[in-house]
Gaussian input, Z-matrix of N, CA and C with variables (Angstrom, degrees):
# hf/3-21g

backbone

0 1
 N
 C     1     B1
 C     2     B2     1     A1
 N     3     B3     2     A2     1     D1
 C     4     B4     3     A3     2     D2
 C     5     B5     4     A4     3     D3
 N     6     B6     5     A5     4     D4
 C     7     B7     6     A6     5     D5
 C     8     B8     7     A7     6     D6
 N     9     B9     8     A8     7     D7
 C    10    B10     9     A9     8     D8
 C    11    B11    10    A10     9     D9
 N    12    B12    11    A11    10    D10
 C    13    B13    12    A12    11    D11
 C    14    B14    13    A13    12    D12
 N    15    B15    14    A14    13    D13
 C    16    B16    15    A15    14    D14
 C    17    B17    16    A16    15    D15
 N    18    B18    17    A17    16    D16
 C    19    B19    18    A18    17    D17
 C    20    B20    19    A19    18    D18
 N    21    B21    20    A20    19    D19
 C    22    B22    21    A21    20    D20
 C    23    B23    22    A22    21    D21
 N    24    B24    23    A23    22    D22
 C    25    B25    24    A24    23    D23
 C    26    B26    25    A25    24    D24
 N    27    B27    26    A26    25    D25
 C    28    B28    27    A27    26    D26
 C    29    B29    28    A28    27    D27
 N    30    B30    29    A29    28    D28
 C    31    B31    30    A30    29    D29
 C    32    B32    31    A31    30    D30
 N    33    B33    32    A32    31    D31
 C    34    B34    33    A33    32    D32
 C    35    B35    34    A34    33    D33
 N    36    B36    35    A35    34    D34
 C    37    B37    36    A36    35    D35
 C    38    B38    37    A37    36    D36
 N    39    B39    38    A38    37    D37
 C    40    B40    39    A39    38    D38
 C    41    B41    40    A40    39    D39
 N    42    B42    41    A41    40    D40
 C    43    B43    42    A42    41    D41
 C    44    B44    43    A43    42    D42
 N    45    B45    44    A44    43    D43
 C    46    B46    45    A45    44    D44
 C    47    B47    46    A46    45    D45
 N    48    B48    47    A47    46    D46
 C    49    B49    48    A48    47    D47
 C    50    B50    49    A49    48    D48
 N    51    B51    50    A50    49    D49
 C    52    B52    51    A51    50    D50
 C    53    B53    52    A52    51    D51
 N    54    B54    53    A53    52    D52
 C    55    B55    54    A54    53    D53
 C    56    B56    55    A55    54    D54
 N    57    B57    56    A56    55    D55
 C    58    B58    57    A57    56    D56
 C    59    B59    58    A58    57    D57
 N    60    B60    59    A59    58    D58
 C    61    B61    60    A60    59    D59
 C    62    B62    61    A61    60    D60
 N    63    B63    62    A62    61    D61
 C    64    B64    63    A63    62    D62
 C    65    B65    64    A64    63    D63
 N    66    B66    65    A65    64    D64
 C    67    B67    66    A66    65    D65
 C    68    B68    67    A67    66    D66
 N    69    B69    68    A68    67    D67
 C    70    B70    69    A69    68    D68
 C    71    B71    70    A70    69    D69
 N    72    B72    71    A71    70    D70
 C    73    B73    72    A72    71    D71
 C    74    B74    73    A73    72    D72
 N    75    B75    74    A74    73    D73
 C    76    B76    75    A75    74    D74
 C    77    B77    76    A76    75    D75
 N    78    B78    77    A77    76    D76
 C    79    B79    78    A78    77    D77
 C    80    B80    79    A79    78    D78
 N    81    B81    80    A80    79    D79
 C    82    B82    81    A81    80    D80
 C    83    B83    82    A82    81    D81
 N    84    B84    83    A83    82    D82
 C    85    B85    84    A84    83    D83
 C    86    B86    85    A85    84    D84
 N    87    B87    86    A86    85    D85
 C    88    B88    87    A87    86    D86
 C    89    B89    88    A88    87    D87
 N    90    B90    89    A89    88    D88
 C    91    B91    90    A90    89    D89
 C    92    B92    91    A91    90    D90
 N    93    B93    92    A92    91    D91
 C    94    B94    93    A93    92    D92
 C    95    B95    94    A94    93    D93
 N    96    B96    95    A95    94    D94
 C    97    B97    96    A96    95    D95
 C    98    B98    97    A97    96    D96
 N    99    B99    98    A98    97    D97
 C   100   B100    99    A99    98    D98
 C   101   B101   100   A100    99    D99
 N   102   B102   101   A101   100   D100
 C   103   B103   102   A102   101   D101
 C   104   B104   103   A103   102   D102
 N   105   B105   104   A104   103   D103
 C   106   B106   105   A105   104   D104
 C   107   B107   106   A106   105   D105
 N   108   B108   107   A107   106   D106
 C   109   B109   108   A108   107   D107
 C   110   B110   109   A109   108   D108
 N   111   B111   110   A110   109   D109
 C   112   B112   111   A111   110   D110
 C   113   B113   112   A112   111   D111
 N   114   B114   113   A113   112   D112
 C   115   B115   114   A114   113   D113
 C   116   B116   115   A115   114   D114
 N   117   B117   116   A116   115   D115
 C   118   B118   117   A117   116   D116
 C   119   B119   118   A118   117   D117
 N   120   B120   119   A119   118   D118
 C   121   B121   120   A120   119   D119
 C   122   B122   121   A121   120   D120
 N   123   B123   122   A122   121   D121
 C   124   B124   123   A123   122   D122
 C   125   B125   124   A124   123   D123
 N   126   B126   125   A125   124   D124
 C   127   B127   126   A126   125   D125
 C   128   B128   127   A127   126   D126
 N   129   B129   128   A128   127   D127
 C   130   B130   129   A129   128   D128
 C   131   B131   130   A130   129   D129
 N   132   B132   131   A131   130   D130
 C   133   B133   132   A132   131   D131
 C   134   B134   133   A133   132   D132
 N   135   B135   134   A134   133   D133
 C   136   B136   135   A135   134   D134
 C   137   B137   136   A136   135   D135
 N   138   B138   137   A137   136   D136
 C   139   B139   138   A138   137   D137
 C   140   B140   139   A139   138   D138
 N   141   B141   140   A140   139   D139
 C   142   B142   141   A141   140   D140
 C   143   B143   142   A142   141   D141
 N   144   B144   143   A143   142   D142
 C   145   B145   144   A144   143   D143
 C   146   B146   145   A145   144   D144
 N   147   B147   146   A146   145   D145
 C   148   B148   147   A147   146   D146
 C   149   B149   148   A148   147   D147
 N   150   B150   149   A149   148   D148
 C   151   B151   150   A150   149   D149
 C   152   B152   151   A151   150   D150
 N   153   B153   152   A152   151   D151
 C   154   B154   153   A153   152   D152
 C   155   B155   154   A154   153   D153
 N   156   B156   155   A155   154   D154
 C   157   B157   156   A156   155   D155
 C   158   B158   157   A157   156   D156
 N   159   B159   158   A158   157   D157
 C   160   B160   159   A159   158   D158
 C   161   B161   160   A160   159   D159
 N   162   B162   161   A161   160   D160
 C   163   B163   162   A162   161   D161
 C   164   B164   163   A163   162   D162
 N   165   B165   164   A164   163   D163
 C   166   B166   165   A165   164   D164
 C   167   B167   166   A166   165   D165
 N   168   B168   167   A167   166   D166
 C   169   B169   168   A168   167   D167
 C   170   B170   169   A169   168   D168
 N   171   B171   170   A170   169   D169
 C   172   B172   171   A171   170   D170
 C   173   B173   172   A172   171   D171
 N   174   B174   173   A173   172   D172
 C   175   B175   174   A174   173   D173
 C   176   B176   175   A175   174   D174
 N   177   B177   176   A176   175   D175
 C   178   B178   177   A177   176   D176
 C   179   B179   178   A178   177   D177
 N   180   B180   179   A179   178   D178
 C   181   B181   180   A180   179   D179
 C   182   B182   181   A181   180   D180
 N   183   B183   182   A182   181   D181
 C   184   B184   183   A183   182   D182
 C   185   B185   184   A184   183   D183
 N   186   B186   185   A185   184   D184
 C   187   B187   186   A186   185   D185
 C   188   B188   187   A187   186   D186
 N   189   B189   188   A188   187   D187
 C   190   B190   189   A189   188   D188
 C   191   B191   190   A190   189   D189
 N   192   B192   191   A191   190   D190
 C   193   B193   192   A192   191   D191
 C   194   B194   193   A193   192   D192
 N   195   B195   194   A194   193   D193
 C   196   B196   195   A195   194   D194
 C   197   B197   196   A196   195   D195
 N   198   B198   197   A197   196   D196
 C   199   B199   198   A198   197   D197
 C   200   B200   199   A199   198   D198

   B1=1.4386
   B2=1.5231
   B3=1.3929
   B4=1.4569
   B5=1.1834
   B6=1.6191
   B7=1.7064
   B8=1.4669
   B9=0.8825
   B10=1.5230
   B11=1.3362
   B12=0.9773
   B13=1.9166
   B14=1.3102
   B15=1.2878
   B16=1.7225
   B17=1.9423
   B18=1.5052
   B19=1.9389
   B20=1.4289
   B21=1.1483
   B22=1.5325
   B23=1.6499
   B24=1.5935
   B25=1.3260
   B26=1.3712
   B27=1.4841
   B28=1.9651
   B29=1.9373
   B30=1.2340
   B31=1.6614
   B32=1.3058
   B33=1.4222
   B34=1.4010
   B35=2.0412
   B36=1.5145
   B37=1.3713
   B38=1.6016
   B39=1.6496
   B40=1.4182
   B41=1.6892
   B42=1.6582
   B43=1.4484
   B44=1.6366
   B45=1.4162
   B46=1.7676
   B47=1.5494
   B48=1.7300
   B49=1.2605
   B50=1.7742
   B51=1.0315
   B52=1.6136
   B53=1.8216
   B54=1.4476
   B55=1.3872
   B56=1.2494
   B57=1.5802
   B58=1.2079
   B59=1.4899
   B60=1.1387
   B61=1.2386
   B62=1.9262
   B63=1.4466
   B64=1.1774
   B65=1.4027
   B66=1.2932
   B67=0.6186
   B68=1.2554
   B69=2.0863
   B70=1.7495
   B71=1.1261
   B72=1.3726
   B73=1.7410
   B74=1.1831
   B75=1.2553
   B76=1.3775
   B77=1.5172
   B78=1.6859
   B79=1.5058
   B80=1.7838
   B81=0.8632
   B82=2.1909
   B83=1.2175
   B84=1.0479
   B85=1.6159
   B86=1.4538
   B87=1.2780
   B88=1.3628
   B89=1.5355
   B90=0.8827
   B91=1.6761
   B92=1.5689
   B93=1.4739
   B94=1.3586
   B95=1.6670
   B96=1.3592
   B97=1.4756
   B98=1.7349
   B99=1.1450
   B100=1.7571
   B101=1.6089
   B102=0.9049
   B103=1.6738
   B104=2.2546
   B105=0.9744
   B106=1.4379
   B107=1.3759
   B108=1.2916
   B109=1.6345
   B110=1.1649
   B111=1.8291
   B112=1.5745
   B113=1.8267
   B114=1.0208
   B115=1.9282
   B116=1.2843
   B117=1.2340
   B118=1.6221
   B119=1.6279
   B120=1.2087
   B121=2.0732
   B122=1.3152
   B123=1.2348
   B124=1.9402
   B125=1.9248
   B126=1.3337
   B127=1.5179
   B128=1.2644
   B129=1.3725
   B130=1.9102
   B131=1.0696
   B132=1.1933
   B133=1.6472
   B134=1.6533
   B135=1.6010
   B136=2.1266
   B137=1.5242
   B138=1.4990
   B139=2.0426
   B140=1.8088
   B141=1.0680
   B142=1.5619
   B143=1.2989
   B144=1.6157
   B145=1.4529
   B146=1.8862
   B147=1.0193
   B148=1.2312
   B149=1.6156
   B150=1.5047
   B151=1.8224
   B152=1.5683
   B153=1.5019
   B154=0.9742
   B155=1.9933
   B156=1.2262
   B157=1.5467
   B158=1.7206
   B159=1.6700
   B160=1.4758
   B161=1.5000
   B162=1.1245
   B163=1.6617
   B164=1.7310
   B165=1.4039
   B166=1.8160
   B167=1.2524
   B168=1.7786
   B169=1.4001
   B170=1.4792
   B171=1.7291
   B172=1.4647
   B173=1.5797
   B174=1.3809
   B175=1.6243
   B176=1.3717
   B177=1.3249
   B178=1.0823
   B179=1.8051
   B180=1.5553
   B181=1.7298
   B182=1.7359
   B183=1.4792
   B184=1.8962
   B185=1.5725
   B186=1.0580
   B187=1.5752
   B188=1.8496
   B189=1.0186
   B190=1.8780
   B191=2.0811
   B192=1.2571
   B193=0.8837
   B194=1.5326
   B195=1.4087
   B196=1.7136
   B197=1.3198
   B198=1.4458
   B199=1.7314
   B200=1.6740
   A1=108.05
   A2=126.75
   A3=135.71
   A4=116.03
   A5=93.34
   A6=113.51
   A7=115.67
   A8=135.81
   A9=146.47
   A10=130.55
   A11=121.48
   A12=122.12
   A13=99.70
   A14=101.42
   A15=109.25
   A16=86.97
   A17=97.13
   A18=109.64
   A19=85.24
   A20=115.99
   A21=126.83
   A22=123.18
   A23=92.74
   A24=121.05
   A25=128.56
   A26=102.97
   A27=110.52
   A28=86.31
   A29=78.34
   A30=103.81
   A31=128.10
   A32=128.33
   A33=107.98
   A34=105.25
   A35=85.47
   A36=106.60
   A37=104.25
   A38=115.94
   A39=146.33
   A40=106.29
   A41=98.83
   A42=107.73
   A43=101.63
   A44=106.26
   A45=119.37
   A46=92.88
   A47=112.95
   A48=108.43
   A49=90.69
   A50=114.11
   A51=139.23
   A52=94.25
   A53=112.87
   A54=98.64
   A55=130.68
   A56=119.18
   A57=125.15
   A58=112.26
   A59=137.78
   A60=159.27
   A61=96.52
   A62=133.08
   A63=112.24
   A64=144.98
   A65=125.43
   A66=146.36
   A67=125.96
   A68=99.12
   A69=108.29
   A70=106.51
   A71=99.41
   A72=139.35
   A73=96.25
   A74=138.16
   A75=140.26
   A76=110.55
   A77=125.25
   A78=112.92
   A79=88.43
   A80=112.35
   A81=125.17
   A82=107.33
   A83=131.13
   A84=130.50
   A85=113.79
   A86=122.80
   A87=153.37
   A88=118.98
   A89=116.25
   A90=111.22
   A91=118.91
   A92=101.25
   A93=104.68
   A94=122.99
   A95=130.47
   A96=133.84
   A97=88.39
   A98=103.90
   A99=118.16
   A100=109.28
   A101=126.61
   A102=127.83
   A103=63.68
   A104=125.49
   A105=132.76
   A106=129.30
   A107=116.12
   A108=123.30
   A109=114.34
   A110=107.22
   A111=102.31
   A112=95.15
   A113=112.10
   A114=105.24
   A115=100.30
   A116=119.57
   A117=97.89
   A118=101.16
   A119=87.68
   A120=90.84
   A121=106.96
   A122=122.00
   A123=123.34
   A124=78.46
   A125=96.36
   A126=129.60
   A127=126.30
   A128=125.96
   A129=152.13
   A130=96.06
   A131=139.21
   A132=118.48
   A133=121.55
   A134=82.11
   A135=69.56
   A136=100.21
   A137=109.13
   A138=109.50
   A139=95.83
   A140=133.52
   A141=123.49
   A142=95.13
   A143=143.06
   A144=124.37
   A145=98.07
   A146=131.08
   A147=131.18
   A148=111.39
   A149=97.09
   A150=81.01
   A151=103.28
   A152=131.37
   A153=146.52
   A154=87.70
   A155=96.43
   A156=115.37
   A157=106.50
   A158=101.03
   A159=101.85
   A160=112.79
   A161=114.68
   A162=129.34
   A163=102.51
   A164=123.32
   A165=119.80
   A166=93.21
   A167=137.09
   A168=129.92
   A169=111.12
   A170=122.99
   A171=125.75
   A172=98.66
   A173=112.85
   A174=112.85
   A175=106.41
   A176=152.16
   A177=145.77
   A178=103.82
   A179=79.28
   A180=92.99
   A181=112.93
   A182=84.50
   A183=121.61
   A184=95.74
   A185=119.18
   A186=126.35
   A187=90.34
   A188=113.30
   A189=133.06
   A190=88.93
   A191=112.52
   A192=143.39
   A193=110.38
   A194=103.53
   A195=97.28
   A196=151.83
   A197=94.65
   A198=117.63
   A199=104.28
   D1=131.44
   D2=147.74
   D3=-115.03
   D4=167.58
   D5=-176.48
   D6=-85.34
   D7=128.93
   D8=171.66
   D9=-111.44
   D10=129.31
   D11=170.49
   D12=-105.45
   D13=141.06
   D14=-175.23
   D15=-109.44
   D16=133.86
   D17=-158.52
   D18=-147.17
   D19=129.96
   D20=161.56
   D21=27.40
   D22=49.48
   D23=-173.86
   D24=52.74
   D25=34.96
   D26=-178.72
   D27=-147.28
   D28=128.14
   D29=163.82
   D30=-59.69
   D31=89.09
   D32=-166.55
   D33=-130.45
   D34=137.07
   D35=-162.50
   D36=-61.13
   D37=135.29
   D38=170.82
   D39=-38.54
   D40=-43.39
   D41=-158.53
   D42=-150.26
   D43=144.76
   D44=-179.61
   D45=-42.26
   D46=150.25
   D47=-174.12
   D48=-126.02
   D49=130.72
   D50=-174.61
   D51=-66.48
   D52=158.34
   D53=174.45
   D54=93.67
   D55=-61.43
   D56=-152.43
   D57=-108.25
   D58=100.43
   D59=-164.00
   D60=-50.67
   D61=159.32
   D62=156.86
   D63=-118.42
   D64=121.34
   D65=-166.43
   D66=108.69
   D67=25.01
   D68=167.93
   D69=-97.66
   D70=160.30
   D71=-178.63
   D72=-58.70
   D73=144.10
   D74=164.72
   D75=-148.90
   D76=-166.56
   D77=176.84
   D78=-123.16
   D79=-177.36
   D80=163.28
   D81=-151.39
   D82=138.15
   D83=142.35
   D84=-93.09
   D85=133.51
   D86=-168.90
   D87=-78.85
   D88=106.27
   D89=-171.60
   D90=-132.41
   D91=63.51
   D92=-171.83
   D93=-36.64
   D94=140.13
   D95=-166.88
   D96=-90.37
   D97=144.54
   D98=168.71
   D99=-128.80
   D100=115.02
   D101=-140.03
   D102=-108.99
   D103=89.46
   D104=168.45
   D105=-129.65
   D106=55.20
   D107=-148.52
   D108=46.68
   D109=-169.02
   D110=-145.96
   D111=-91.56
   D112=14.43
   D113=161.49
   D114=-98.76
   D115=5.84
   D116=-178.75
   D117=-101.72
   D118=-5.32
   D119=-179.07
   D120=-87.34
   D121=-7.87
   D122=-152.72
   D123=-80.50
   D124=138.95
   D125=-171.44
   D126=51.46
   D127=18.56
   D128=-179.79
   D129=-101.63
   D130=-35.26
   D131=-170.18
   D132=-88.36
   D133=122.74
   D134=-172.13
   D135=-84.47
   D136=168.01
   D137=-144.01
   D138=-71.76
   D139=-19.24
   D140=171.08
   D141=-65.29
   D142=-54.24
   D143=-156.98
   D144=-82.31
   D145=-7.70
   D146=173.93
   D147=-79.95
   D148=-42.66
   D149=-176.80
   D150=-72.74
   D151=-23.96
   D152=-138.47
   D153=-81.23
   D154=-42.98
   D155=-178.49
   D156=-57.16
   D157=-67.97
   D158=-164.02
   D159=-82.54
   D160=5.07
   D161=176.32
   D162=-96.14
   D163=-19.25
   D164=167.68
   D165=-92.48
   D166=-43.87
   D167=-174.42
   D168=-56.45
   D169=-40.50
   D170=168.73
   D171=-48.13
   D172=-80.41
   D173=-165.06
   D174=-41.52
   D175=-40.64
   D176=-134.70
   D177=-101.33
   D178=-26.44
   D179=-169.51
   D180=-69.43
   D181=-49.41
   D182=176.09
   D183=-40.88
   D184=-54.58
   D185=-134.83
   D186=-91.27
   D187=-30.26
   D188=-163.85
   D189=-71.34
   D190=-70.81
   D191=177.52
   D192=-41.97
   D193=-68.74
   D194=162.86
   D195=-61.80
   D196=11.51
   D197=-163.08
   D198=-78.10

């Protein structure tokens, strides 16, 4: 899975994409993000924005707990 911004109607990748030769043919499946609470994130998060998630849910938890 990669990240994409959809820009003047061409998909263009967040980050260098490993693999892909340029200017080859390839396939994608499309998985529009729905920013719709946290079920709307279940399979949208690529694994940096996930740890990024459960690493503020640790702190937040930590901090509740330590009061």
């Amino acid at each position: 899975m990669i990240e994409v911004i959809y820009e003047d109607s061409v998909f263009k990748p967040l980050h260098p994409i490993e693999g892909v030769d340029r200017n080859e043919k390839t396939w994608i499946i499309l998985c529009p993000r729905k920013k719709e609470g946290l079920d709307g994130l279940i399979g949208t998060l690529t694994p940096e924005e996930a740890e990024k998630m459960q690493n503020t849910i640790d702190r937040e938890f930590t901090e509740i707990e330590g009061e």
